[in-house]
N, C-alpha and C positions, 0 to 999 in steps of 0.2 A: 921403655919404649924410646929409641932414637929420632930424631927429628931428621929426614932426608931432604935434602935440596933439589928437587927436578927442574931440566929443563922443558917448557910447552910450547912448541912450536905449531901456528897455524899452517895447515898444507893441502893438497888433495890426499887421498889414501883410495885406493882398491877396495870393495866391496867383496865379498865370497862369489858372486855371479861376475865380477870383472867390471861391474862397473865403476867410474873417477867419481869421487863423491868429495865434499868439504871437509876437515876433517883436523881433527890434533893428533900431535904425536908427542908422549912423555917420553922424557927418557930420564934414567936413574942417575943422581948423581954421586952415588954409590958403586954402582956396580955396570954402569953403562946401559942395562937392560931396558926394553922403548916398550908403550904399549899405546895404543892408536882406539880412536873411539872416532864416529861422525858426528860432523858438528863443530861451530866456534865458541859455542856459547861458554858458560861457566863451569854448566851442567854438562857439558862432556869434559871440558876440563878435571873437573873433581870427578867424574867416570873415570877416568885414565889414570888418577890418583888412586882410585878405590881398588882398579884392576892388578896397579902397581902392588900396593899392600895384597890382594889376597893368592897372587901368584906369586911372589918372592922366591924367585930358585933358591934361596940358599934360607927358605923357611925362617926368616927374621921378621919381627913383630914391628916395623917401622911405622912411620906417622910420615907420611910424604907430601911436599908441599910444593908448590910454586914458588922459584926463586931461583 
């Protein structure tokens, strides 16, 4: 299992109804791919990591982190 470096940027994001909500954004430092969760906490943070690993377009086994 590879150790990935993502970037987590705090921002607004879009909701599925349109609404601006608080929100992070990963993005891979891999392969560029982003995945967005709500919320600034930790716990959306490591959401966004967890979303990273279990959609992986290119189906690799990574451990994704903050940094």
């Amino acid at each position: 299992m590879a150790k990935v470096n993502c970037r987590i940027e705090e921002t607004y994001i879009y909701t599925d109804d349109g609404r601006e909500v608080e929100g992070c954004i990963a993005t891979c430092g891999k392969c560029n791919r982003t995945t967005q969760s709500r919320g600034h906490s930790s716990g959306s943070k490591n959401r966004c990591l967890r979303l990273m690993r279990e959609n992986c377009p290119n189906e690799e086994d990574n451990y994704y982190v903050e940094g």
